[in-house]
Backbone as JSON, one array per atom type, in Angstrom:
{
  "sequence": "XXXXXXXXXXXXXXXXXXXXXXXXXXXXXXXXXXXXXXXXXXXXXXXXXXXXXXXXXXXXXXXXXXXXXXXXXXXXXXXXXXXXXXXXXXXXXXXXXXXXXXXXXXXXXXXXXXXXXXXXXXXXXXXXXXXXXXXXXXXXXXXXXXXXXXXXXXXXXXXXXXXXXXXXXXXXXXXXXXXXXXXXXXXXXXXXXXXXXXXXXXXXXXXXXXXXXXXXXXXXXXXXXXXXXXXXXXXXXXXXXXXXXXXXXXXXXXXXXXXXXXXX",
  "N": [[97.52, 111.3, 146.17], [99.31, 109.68, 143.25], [97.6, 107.43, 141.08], [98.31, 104.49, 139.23], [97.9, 102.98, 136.37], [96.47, 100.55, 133.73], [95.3, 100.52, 130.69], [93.64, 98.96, 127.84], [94.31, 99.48, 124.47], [92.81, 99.42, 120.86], [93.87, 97.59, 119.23], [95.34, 95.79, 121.23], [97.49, 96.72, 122.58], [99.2, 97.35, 125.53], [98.34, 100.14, 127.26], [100.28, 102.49, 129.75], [98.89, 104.18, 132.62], [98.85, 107.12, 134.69], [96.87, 108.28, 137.26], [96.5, 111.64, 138.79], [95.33, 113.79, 140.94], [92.11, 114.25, 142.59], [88.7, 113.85, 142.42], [87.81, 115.35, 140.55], [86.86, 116.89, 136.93], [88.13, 114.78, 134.35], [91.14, 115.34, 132.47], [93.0, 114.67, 129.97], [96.55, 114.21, 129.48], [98.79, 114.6, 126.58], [101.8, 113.98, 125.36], [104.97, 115.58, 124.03], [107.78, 115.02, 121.96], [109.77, 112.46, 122.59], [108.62, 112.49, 125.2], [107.27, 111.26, 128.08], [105.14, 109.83, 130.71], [106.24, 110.65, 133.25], [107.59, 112.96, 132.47], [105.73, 114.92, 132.24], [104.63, 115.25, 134.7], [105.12, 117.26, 136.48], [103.45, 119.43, 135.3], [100.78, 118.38, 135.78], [100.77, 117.97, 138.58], [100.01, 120.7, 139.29], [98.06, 120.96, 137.78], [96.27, 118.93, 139.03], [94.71, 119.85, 142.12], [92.48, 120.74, 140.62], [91.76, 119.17, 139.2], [91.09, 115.75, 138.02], [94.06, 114.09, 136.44], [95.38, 112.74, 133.67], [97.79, 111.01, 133.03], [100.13, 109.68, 130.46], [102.4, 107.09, 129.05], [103.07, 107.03, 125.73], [102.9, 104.84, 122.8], [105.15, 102.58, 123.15], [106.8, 103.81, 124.62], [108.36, 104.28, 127.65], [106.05, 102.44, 130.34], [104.69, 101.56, 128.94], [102.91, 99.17, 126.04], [103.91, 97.82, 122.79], [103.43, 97.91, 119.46], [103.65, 96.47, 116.01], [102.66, 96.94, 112.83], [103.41, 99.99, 113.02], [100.68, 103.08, 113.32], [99.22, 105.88, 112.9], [96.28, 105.94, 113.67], [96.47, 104.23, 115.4], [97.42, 105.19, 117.46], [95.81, 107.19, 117.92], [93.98, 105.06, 118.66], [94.51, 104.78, 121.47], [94.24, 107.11, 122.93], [91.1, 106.76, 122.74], [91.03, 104.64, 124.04], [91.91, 105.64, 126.65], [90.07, 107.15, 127.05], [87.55, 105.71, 127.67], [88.75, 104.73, 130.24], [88.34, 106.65, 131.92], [85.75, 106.97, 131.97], [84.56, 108.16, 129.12], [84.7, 110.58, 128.52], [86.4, 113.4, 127.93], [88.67, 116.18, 128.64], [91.47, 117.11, 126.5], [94.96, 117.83, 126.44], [97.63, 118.77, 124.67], [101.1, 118.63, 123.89], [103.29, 120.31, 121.88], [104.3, 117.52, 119.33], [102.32, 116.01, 120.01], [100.38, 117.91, 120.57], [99.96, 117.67, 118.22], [98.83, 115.23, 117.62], [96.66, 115.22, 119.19], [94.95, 117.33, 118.36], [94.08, 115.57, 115.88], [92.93, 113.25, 116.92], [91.0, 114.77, 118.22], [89.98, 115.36, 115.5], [88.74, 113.35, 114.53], [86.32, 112.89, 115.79], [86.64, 111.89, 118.33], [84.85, 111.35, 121.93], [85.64, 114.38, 122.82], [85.7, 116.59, 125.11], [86.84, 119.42, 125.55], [89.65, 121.29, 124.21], [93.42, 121.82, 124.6], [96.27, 122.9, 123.21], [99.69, 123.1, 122.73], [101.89, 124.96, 120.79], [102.13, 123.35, 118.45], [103.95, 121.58, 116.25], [103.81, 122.27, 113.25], [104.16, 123.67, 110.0], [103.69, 126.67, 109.04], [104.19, 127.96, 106.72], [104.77, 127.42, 103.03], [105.8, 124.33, 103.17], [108.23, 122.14, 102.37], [108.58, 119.45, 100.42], [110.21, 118.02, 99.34], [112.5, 117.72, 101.27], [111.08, 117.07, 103.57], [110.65, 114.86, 102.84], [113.29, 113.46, 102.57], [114.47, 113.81, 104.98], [112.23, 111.8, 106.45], [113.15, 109.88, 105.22], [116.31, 109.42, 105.79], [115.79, 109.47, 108.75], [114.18, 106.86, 109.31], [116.34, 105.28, 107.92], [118.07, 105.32, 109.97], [117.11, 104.3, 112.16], [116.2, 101.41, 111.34], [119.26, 100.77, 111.25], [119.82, 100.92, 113.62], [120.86, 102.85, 114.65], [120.78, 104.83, 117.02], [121.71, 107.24, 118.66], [122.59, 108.69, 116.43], [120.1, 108.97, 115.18], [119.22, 110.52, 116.99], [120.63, 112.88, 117.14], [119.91, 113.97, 114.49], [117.46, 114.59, 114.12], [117.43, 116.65, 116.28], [119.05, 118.22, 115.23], [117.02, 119.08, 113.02], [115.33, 120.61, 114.09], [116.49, 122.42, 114.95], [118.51, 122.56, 116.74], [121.43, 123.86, 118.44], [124.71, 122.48, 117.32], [126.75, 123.2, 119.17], [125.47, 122.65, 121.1], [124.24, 120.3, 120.77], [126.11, 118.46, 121.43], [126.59, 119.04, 123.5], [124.39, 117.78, 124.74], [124.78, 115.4, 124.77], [126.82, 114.28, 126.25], [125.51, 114.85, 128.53], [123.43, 112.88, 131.61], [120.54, 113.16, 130.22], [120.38, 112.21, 127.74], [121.13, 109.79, 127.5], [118.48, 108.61, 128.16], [116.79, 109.88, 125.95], [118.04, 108.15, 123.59], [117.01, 105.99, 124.4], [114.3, 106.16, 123.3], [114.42, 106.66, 120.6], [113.21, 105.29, 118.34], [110.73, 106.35, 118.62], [110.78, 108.63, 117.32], [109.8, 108.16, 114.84], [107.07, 107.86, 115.35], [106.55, 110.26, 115.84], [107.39, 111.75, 113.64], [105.41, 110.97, 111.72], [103.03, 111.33, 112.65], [102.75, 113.78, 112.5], [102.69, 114.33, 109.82], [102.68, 115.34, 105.91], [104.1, 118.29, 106.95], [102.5, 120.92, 106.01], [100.09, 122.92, 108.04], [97.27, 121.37, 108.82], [94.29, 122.27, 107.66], [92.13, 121.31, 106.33], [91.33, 119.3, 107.73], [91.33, 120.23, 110.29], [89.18, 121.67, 110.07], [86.83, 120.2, 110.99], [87.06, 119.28, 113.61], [84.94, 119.47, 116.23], [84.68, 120.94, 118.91], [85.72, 122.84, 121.71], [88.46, 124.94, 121.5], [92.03, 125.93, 122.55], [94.32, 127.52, 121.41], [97.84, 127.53, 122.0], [101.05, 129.33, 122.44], [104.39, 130.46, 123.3], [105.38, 133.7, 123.45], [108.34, 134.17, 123.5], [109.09, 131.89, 121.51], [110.53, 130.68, 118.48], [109.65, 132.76, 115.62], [108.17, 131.29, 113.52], [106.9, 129.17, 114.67], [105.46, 130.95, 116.15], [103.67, 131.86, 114.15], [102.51, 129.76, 112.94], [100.91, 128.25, 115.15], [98.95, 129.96, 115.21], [97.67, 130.03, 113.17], [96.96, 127.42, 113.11], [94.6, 127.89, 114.98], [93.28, 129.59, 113.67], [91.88, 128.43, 111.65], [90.59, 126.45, 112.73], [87.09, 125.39, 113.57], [86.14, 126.47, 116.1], [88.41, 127.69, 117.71], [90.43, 129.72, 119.21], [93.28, 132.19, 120.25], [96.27, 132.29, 121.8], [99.1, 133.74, 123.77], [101.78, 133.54, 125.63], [103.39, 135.34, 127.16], [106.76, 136.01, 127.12], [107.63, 132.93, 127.52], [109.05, 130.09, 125.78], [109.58, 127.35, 123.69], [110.03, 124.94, 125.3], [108.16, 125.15, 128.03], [107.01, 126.88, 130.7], [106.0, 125.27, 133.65], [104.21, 126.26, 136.08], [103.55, 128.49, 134.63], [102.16, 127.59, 132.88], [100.38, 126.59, 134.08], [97.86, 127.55, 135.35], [96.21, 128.9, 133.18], [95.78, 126.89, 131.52], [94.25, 125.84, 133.61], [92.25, 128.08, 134.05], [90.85, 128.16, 131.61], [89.88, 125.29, 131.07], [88.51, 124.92, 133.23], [86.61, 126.73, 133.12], [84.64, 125.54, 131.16], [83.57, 123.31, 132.92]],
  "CA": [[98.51, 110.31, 145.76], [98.86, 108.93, 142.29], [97.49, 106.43, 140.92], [98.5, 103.72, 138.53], [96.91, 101.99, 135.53], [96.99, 99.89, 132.53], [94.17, 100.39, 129.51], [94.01, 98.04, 126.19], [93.64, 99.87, 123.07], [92.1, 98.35, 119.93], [94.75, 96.26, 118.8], [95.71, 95.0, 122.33], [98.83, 97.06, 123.56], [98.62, 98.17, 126.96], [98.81, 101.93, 127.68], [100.39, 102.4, 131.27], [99.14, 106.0, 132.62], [98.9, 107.52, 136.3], [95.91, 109.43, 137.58], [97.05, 112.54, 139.46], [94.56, 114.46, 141.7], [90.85, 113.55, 142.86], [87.3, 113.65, 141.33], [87.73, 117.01, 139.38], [87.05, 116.66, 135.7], [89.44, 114.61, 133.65], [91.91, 115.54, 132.09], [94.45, 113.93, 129.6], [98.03, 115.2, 128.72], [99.1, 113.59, 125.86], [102.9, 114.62, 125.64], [105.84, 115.61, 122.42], [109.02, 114.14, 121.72], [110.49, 112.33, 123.95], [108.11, 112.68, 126.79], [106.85, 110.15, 129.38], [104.0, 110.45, 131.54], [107.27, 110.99, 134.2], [108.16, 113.61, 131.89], [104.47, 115.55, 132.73], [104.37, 115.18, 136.15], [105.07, 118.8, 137.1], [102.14, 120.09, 135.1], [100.02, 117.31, 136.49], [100.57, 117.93, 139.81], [100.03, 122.03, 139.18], [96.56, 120.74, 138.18], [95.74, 117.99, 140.46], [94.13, 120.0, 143.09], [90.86, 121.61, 140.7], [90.99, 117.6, 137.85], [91.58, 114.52, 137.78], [94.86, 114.45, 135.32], [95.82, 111.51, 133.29], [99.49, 111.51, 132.36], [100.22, 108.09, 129.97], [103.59, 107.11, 127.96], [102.76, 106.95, 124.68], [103.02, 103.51, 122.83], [106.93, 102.45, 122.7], [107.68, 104.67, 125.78], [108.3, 103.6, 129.43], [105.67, 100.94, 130.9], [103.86, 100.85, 127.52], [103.88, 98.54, 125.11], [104.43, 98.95, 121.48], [102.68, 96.71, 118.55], [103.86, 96.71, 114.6], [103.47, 98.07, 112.28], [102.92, 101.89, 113.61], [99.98, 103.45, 112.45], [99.03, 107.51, 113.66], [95.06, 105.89, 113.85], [96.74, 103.38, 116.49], [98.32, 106.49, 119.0], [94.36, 107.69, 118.18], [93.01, 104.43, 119.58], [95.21, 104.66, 122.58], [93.76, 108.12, 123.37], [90.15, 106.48, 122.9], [90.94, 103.61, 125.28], [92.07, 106.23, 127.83], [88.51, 108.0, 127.12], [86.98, 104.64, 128.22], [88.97, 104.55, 131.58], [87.69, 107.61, 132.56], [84.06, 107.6, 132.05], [84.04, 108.27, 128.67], [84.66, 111.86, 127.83], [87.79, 114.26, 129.1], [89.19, 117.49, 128.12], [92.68, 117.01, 126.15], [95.97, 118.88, 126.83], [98.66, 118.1, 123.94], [102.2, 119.61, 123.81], [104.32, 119.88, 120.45], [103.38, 116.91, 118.22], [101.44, 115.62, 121.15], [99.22, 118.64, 120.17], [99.02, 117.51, 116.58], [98.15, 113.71, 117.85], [95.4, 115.35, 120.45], [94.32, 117.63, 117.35], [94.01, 114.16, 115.07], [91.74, 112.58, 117.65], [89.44, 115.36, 118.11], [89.5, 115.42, 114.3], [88.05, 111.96, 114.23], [85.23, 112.47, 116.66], [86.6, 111.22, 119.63], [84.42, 112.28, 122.58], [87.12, 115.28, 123.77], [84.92, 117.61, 125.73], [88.03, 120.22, 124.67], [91.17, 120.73, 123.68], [93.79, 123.02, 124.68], [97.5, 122.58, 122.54], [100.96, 124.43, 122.75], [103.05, 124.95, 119.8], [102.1, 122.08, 117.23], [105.29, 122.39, 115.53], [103.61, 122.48, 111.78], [104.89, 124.2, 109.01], [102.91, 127.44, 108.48], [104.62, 128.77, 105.35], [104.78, 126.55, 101.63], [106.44, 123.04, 103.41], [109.56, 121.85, 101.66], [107.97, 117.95, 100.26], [111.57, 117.07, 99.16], [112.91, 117.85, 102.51], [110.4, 116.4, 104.28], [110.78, 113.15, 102.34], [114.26, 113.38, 102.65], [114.62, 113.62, 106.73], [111.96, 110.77, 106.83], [113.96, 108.27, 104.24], [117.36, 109.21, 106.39], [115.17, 108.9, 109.81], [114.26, 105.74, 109.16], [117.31, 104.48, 107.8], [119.37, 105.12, 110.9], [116.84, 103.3, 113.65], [116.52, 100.52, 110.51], [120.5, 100.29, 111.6], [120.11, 100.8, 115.48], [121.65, 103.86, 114.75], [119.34, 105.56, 118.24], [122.28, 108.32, 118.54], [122.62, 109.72, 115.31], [118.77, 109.03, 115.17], [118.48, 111.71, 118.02], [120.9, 114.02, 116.49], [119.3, 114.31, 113.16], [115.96, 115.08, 114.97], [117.33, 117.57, 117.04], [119.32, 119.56, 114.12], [115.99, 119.25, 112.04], [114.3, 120.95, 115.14], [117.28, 123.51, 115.15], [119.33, 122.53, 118.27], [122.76, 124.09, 117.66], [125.84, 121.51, 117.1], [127.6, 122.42, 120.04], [124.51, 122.51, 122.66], [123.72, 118.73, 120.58], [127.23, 117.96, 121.67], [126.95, 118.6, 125.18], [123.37, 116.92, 125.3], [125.65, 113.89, 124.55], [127.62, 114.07, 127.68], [124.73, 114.53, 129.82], [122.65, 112.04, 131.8], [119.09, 113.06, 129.8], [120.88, 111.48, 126.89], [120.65, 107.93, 127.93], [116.74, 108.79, 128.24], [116.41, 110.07, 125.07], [117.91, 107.38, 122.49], [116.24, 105.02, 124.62], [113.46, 106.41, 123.23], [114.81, 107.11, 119.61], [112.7, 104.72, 117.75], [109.66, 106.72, 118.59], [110.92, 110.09, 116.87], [109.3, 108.17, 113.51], [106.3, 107.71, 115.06], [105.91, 111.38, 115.95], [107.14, 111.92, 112.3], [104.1, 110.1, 110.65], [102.08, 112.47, 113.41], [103.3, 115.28, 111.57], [102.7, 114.24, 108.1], [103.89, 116.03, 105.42], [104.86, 119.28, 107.35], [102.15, 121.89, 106.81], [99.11, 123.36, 108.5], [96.1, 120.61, 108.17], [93.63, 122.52, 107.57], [90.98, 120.64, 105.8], [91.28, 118.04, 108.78], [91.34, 121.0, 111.53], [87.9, 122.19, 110.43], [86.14, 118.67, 111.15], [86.99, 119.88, 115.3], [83.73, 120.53, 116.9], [84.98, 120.94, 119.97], [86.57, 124.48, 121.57], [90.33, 124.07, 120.99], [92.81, 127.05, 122.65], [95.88, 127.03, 120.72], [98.86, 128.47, 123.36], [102.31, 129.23, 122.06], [105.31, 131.33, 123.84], [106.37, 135.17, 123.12], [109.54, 134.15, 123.25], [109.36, 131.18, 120.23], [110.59, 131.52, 116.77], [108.5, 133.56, 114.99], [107.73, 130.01, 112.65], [106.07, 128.47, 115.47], [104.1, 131.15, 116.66], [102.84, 131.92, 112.92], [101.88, 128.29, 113.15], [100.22, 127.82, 116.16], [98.33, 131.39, 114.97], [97.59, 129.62, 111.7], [96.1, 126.32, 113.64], [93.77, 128.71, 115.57], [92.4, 130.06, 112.63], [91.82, 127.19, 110.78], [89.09, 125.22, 114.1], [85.84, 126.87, 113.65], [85.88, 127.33, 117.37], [89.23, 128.01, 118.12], [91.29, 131.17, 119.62], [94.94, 131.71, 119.92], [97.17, 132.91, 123.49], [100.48, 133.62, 123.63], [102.24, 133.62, 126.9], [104.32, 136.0, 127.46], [108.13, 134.93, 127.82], [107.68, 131.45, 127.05], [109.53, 129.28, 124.83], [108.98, 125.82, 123.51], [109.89, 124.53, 126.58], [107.16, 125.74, 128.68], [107.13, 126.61, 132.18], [104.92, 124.65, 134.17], [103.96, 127.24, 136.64], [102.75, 129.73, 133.93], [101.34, 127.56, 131.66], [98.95, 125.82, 134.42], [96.97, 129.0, 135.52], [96.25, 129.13, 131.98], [94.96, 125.57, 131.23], [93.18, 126.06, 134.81], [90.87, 128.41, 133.48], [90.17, 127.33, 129.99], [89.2, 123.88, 131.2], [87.4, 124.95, 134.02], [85.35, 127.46, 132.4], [83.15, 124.35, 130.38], [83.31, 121.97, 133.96]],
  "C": [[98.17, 109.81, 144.35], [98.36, 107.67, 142.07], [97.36, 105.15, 139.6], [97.86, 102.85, 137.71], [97.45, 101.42, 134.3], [95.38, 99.9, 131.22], [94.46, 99.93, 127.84], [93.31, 98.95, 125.31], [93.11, 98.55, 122.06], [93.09, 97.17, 119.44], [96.0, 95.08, 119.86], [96.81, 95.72, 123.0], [98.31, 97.4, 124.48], [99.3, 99.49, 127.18], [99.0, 101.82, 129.46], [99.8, 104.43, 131.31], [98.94, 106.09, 134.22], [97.84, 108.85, 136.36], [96.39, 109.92, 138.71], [95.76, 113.52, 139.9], [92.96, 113.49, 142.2], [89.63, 113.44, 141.76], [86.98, 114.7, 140.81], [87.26, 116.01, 138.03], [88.56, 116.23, 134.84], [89.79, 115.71, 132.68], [92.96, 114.87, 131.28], [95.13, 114.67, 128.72], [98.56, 113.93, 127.78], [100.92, 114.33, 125.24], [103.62, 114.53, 124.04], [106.47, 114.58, 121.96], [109.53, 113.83, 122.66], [110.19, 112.19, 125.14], [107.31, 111.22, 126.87], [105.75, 110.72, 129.74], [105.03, 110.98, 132.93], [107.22, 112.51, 133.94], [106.91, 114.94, 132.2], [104.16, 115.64, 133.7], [104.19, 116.4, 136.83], [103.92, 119.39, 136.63], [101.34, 119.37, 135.51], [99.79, 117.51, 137.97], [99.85, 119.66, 140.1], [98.52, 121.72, 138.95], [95.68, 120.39, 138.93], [94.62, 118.71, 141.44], [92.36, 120.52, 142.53], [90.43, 120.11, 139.94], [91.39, 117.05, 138.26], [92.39, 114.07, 136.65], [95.22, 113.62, 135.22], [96.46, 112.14, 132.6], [99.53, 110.03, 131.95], [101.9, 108.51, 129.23], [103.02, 106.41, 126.82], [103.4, 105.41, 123.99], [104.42, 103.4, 122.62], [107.35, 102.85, 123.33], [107.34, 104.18, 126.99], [107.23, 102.26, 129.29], [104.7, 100.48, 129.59], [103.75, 99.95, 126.55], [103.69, 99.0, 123.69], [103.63, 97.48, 120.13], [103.29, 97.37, 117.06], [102.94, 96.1, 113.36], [102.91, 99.69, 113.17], [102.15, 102.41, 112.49], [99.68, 105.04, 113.6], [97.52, 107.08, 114.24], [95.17, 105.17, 115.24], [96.79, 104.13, 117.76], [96.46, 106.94, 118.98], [92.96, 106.85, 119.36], [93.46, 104.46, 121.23], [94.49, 105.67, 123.6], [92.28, 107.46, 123.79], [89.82, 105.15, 124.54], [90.99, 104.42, 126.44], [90.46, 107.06, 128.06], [87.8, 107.12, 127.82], [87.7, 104.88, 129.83], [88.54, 105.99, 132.53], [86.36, 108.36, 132.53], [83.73, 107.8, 130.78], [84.05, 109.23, 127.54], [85.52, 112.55, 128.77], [88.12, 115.19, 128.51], [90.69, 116.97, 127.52], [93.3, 117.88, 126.57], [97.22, 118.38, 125.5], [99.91, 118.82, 124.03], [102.84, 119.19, 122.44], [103.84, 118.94, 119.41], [102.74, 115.98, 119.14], [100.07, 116.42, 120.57], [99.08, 118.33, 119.14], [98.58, 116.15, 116.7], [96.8, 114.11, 118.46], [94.65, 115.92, 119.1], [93.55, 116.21, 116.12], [92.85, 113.56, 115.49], [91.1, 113.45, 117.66], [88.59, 115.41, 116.58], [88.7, 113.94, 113.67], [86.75, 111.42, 114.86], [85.25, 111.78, 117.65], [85.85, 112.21, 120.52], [85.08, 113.15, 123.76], [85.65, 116.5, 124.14], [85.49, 119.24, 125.3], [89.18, 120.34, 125.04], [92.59, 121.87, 124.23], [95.5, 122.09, 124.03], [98.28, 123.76, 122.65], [102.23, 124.32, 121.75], [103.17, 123.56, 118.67], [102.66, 122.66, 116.28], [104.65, 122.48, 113.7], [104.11, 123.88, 111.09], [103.83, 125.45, 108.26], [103.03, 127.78, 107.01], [104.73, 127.34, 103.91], [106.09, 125.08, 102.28], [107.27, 122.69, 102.17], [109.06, 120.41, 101.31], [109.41, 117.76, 100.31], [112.51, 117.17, 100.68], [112.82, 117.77, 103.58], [110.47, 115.03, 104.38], [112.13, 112.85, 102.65], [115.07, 112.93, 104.23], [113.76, 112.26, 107.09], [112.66, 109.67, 106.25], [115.23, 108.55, 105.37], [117.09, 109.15, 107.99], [115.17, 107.49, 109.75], [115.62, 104.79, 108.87], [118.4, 104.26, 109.16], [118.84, 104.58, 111.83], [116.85, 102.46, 112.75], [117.63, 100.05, 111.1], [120.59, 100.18, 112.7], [120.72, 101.62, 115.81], [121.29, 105.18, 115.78], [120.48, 106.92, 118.21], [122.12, 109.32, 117.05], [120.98, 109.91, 114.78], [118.25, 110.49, 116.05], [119.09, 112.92, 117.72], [120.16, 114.54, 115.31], [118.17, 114.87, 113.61], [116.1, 116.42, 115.33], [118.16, 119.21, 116.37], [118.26, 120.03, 113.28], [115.36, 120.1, 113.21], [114.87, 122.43, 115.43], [117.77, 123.66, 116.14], [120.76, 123.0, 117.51], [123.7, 122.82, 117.76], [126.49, 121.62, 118.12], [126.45, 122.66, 121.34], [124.3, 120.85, 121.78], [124.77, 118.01, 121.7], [127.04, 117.98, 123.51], [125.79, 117.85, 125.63], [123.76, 115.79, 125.25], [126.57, 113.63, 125.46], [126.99, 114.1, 128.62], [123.91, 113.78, 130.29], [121.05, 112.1, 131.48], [119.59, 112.2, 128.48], [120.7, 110.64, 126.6], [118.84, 107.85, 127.73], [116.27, 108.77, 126.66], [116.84, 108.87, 123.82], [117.32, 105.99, 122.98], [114.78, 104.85, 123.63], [113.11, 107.15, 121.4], [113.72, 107.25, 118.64], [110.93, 105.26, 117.33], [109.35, 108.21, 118.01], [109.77, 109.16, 115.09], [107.36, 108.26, 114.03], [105.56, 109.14, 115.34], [106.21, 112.47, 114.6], [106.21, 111.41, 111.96], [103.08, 110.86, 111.48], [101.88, 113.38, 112.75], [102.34, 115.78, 110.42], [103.2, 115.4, 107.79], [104.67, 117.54, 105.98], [103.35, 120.27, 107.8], [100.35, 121.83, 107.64], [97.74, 122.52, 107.94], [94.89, 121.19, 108.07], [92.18, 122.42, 107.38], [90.32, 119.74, 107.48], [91.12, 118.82, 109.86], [89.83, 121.37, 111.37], [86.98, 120.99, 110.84], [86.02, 119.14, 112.27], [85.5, 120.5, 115.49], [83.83, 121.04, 118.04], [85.86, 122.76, 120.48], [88.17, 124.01, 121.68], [91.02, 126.04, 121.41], [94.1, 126.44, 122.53], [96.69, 128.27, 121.36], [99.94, 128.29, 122.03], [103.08, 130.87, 122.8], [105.54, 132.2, 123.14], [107.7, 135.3, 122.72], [110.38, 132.96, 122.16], [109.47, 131.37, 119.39], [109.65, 131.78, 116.3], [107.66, 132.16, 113.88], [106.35, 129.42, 113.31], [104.57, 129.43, 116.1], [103.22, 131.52, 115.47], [102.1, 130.48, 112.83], [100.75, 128.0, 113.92], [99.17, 129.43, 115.87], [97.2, 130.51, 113.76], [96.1, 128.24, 112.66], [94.7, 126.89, 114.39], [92.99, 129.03, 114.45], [91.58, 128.75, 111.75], [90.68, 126.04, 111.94], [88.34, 126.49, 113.76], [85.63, 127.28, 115.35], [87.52, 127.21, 118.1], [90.24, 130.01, 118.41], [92.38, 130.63, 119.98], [95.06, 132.63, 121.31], [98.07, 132.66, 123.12], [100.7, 134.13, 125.2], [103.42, 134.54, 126.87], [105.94, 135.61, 127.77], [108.36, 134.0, 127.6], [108.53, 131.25, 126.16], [108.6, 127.98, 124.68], [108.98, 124.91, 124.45], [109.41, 125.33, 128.09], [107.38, 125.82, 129.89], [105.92, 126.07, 132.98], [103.65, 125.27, 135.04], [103.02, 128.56, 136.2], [101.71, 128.82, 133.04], [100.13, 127.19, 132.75], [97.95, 127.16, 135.17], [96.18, 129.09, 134.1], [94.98, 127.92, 131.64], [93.6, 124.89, 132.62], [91.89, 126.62, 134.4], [90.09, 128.39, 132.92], [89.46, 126.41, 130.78], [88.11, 124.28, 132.53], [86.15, 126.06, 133.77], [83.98, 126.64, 131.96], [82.48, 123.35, 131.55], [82.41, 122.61, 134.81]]
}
């Protein structure tokens, strides 16, 4: 059965998260855009039976709370507080720019036992600055206005959703979910930074780090997530066969089973 918690980072917000399985080795999933610790549940439970898997909503999402101004070192202390509620020291799991927040913290010497990430959307090839700067000045300006819809479109054309699949995500009931949750696309922009491949900041990782990405993702992403691999002195790269960016739960946890239990 799960079970429910609340841990204070450094500057006082409270992180809500839910521990899922028994006295295995932790585990924390630290999730993309858009995601919940709700939103993780299926891979959580796919683990549950070998760790102990902490699923949290990130600050500004669901039972969490949210403190200003937004800083990327803040989402870092959040992670650290969750290190504290579980003894100390835990294996990470990140997805999307989840994986470049989990990457961030290991890059800072948090104590991550290791790391495993899927598709940290960075920008392998020469990053566009003016077009980077450009999406964050017209990001900002539209939650600035309360503008949470066109906030979630702009996101999701920059991400390459077509115009008429945006259109029907706007008639369906995940919709409502998502511009609830608008306000927090900046703070997984400022995750990002400027676009590409951190390199300098990836070799700092002492930790083993398996960077996953799908067979079946644009070729961008998996040059990317190829790129991030190279770039950890102890990192290797997997590709899943079939996959996309939206992962299947089923395949990926066999996967993150073995990795992590290989070091436990």
């Amino acid at each position: 059965m799960d079970q429910v918690g609340k841990a204070k980072s450094g500057d006082g917000t409270v992180i809500a998260y839910r521990r899922t399985g028994g006295d295995g080795p932790p585990v924390i999933m630290v999730g993309g855009a858009f995601s919940t610790a709700e939103a993780e549940a299926p891979l959580a439970a796919l683990l549950a039976p070998r760790f102990s898997v902490i699923t949290y909503d990130r600050r500004g999402r669901g039972g969490s709370g949210d403190t200003a101004p937004y800083a990327v070192k803040r989402e870092v202390e959040d992670i650290a507080a969750l290190l504290t509620e579980v003894g100390g020291s835990a294996s990470l799991y990140g997805m999307s720019s989840g994986a470049a927040l989990a990457l961030e913290a290991a890059a800072t010497g948090l104590p991550i036992t290791q790391l495993a990430v899927y598709e940290p959307p960075y920008d392998a090839g020469r990053a566009d600055a003016t077009e980077n700067a450009a999406y964050t000045a017209r990001l900002d300006a539209l939650l600035a206005r309360g503008l949470r819809d066109e906030a979630v479109e702009l996101f999701l054309s920059v991400v390459g959703v077509a115009p008429d699949v945006v259109a029907g995500m706007r008639r369906a009931t995940i919709w409502q979910g998502m511009t609830a949750l608008a306000h927090t696309l900046a703070y997984d922009n400022a995750v990002m930074g400027p676009g590409p491949v951190p390199t300098e900041r990836l070799a700092r990782i002492t930790a083993r780090v398996m960077v996953v990405d799908g067979g079946a993702s644009p070729s961008p992403m998996r040059v990317a997530a190829r790129a991030v691999a190279e770039a950890l002195p102890r990192g290797r790269h997997r590709t899943l066969t079939g996959q996309m960016h939206e992962v299947a739960p089923h395949v990926l946890a066999p996967v993150l089973e073995e990795y992590f239990a290989a070091a436990a």
